[in-house]
C-alpha positions in Angstrom: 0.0 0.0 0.0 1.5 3.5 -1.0 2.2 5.9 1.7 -0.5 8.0 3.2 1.6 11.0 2.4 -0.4 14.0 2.0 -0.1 18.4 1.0 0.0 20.4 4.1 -3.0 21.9 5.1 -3.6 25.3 3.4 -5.9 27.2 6.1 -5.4 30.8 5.3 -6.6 30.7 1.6 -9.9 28.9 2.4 -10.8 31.4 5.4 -10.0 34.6 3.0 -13.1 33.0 0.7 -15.2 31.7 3.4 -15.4 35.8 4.4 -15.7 36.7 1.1 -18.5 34.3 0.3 -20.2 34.8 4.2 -19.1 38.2 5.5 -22.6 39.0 6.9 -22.4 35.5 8.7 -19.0 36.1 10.1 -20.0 38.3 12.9 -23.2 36.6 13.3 -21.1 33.7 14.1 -18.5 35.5 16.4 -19.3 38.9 17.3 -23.5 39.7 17.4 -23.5 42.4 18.9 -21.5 43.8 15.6 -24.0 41.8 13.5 -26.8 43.9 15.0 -25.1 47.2 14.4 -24.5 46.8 10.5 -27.1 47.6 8.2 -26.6 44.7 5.7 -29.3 45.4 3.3 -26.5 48.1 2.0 -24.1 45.5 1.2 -20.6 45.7 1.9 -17.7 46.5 -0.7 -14.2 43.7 -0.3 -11.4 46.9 0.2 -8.6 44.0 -0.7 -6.5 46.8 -3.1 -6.3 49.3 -0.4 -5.2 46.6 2.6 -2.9 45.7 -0.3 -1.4 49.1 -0.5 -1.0 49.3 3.6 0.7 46.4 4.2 3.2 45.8 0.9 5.9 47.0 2.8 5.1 45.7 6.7 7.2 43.0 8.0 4.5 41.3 9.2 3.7 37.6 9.7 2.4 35.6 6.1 0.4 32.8 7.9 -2.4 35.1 9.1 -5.7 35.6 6.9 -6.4 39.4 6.5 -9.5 40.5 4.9 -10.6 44.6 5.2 -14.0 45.1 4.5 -16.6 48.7 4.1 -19.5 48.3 5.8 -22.3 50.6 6.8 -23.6 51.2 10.3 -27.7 51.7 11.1 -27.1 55.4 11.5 -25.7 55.4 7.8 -21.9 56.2 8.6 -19.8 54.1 7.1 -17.2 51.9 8.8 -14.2 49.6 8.0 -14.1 45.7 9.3 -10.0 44.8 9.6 -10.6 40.6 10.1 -7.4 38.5 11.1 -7.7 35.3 12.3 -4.9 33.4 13.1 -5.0 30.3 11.1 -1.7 28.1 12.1 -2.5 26.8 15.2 0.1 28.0 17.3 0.9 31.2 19.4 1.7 34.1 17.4 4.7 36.5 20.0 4.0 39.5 17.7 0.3 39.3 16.8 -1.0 42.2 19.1 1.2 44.8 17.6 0.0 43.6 14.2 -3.0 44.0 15.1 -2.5 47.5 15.7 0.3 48.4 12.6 -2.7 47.1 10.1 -5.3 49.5 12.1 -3.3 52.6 12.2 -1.7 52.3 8.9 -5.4 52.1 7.4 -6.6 54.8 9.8 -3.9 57.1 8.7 -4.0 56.3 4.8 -7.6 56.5 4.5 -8.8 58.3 7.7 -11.9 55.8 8.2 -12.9 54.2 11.3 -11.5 50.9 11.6 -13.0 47.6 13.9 -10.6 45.3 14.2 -11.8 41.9 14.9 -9.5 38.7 15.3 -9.7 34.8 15.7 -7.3 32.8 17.4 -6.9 29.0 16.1 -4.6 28.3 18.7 -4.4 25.6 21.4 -3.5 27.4 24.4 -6.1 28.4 26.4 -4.7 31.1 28.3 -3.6 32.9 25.5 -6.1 35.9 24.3 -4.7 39.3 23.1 -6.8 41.7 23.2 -4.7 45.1 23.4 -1.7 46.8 22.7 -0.3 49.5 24.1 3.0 51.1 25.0 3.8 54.2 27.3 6.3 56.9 27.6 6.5 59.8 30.0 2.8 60.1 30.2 2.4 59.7 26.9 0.3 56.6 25.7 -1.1 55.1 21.9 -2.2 51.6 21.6 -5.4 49.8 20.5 -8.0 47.2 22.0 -9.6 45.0 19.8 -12.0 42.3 20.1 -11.0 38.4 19.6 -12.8 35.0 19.2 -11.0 31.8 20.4 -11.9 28.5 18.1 -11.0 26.2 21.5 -14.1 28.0 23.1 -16.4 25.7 20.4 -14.0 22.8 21.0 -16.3 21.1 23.5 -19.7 22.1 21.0 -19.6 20.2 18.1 -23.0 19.0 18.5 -24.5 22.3 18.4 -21.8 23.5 15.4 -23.3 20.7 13.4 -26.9 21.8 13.9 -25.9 25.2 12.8 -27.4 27.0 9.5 -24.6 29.4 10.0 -21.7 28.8 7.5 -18.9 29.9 9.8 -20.5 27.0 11.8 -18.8 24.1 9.6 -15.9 26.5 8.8 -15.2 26.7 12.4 -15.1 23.2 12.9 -13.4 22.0 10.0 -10.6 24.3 11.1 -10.6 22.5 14.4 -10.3 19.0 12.7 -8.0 20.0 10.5 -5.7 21.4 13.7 -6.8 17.9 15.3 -6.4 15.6 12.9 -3.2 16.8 10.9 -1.2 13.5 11.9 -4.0 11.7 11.6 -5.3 10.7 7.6 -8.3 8.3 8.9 -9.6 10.1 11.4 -9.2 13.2 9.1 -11.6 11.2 6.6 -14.5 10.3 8.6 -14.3 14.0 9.6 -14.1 15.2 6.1 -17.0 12.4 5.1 -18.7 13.6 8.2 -18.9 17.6 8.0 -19.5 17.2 4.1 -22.7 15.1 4.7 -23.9 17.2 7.8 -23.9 20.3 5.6 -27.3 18.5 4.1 -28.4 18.6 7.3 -28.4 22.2 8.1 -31.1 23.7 6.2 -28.4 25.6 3.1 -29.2 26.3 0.1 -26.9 24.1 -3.0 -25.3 27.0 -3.9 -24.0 27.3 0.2 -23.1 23.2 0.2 -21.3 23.9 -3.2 -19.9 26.4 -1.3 -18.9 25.0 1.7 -17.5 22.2 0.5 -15.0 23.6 -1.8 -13.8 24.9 1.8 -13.9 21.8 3.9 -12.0 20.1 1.0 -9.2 22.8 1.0 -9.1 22.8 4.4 -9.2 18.6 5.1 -6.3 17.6 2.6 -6.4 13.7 2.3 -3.5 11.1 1.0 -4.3 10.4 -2.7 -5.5 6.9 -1.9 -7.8 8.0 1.0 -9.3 11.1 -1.0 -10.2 9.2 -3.6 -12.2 6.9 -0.8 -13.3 10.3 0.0 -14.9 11.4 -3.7 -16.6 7.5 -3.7 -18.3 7.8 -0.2 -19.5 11.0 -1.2 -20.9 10.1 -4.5 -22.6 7.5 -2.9 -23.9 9.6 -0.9 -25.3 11.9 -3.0 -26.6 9.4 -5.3 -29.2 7.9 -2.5 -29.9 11.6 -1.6 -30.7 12.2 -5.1 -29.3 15.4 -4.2 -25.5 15.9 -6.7 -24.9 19.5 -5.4 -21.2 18.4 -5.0 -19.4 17.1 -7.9 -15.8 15.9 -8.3 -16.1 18.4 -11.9 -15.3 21.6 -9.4 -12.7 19.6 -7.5 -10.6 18.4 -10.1 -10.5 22.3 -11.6 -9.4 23.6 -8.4 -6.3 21.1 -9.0 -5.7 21.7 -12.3 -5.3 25.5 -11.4 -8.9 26.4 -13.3 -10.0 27.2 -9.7 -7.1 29.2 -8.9 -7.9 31.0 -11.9 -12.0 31.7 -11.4 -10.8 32.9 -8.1 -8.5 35.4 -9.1 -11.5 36.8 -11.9 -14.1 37.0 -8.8 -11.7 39.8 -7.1 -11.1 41.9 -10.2 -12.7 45.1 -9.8 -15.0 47.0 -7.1 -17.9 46.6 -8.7 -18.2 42.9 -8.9 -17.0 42.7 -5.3 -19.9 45.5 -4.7 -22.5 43.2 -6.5 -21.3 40.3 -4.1 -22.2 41.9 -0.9 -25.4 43.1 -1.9 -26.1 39.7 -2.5 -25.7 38.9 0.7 -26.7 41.7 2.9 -30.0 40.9 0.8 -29.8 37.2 1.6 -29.8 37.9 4.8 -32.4 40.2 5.6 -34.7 38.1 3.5 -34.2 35.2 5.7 -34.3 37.4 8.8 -37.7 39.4 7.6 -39.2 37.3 5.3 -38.0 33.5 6.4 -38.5 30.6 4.3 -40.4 32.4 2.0 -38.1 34.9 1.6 -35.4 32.5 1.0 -37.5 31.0 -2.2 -36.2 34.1 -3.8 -32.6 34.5 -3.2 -32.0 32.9 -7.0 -33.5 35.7 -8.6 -32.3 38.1 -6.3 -28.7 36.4 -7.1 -29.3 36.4 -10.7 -29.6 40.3 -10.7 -26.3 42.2 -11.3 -27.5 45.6 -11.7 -26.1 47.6 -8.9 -28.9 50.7 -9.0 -32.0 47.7 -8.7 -30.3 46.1 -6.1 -30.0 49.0 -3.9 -34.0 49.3 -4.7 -34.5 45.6 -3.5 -32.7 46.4 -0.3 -34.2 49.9 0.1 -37.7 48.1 -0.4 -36.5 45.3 2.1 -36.4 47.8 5.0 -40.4 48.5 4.8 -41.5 45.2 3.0 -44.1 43.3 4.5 -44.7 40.2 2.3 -42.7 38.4 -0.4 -44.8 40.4 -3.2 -43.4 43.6 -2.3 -39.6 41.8 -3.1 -40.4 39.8 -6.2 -41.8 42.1 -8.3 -38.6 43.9 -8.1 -37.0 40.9 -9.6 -39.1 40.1 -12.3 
């Protein structure tokens, strides 16, 4: 039998998409009380070129997922989300001060207010930065910042299974992956396990399609066990007579076509513009409307017109029943 040899885990990349593809879920997930401040019915606009711009020249850690977003508050000021999360599993000496060189160097570039939100993959309990600061004669500049620790759901993976939220089976494919990284069969069952649960938690195809291109660049199996993998899960989805995953998308993501539709998604403010409106929309029309608001998230995500999908969210705000959405999107 060949050796179960297998790619290191890549864990950064898939978190970067996972907020790109979920951002309104994100604080949802970690941080509600930030959830409930943000009007998502405005959308939110990926600011990737100007975080680009701010840290070309920092000597800063690579290993760290770094996403800025523009969102707007209830009151209609804007605001700017600075995300790290800390993806390697291990105790970062410096993170802290990153935390604050990526907030004041987007502060003083762009002069926009600036939450900076972080999670910690690590193992050590005791370990939770949550400020910098240093002092001189009086004198004092630092920054606090808010943090969510992934060993806080360690002990909850009943109730991270149940949950519609994405980040839910991001979160604890991140922990297997931690868990299991000496470990190829346990890995599978895991990766057999989260990728049947996900038809289990009430998503739409497009979120299991979705979230399983993550959980599979997250879980990296041994050739001979990932090809197991694709078999159990065709099985699977033949007696489900439900084929929302398909080994077509994985084999593009290895032959680089993947690599490729990613980089086209991120080119240009517009199309990143048209993405959050998408979801700020998705998500009010599950929070307003529920399962019959959901019915229309196809049309509303076949619309690409930025001036009618500020109308559908404008509408959303006031909108009583599904009529008053769908014949927008007609």
């Amino acid at each position: 039998m060949a050796s179960q040899r297998q790619q290191p885990d890549e864990l950064d990349s898939p978190w970067k998409e996972a907020l790109e593809q979920f951002l309104a879920y994100f604080p949802a997930f970690f941080f509600p009380q930030i959830h409930e401040a943000i009007e998502w019915q405005r959308g939110y606009e990926s600011l990737d070129k100007e975080l680009q711009q701010i840290v070309r020249d920092a000597r800063l850690g690579r290993r760290l997922a770094d996403k800025l977003f523009k969102v707007w508050r209830k009151d209609g000021s804007e605001a700017w989300l600075l995300i790290h999360v800390e993806v390697q599993g291990r105790r970062e000496r410096d993170f802290a001060e990153r935390m604050f060189v990526y907030s004041y160097r987007v502060y003083d570039r762009y002069r926009r207010p600036v939450v900076s939100l972080a999670v910690l993959c690590d193992d050590q309990p005791q370990w939770r930065p949550d400020h910098f600061e240093y002092n001189v004669w009086g004198c004092s500049v630092g920054i606090r910042f808010l943090v969510a620790k992934l060993l806080d759901y360690q002990e909850d993976v009943a109730a991270l299974e149940r949950s519609a939220n994405p980040f839910a089976a991001v979160v604890l494919a991140q922990l297997k992956a931690l868990e299991t990284r000496q470990a190829p069969p346990q890995r599978w069952q895991w990766k057999v396990r989260l990728i049947k649960g996900l038809y289990e938690r009430g998503l739409s195809a497009q979120q299991i399609r979705q979230l399983f291109r993550l959980i599979d660049w997250m879980l990296v199996l041994p050739e001979e066990l990932e090809q197991s993998f694709r078999e159990e899960i065709h099985r699977f989805e033949e007696e489900r007579r439900m084929p929302y995953v398909t080994s077509v998308e994985r084999l593009a993501r290895q032959e680089g076509r993947q690599e490729g539709w990613q980089e086209g998604r991120q080119e240009g403010r517009q199309e990143g513009l048209i993405e959050g409106l998408h979801e700020g929309i998705a998500v009010a029309l599950d929070a307003k409307l529920g399962a019959a608001g959901r019915k229309l998230l196809r049309k509303v995500r076949s619309v690409h017109d930025v001036v009618r999908l500020r109308t559908v969210a404008r509408v959303l705000k006031t909108a009583k029943t599904v009529d008053d959405i769908r014949s927008l999107l007609s």
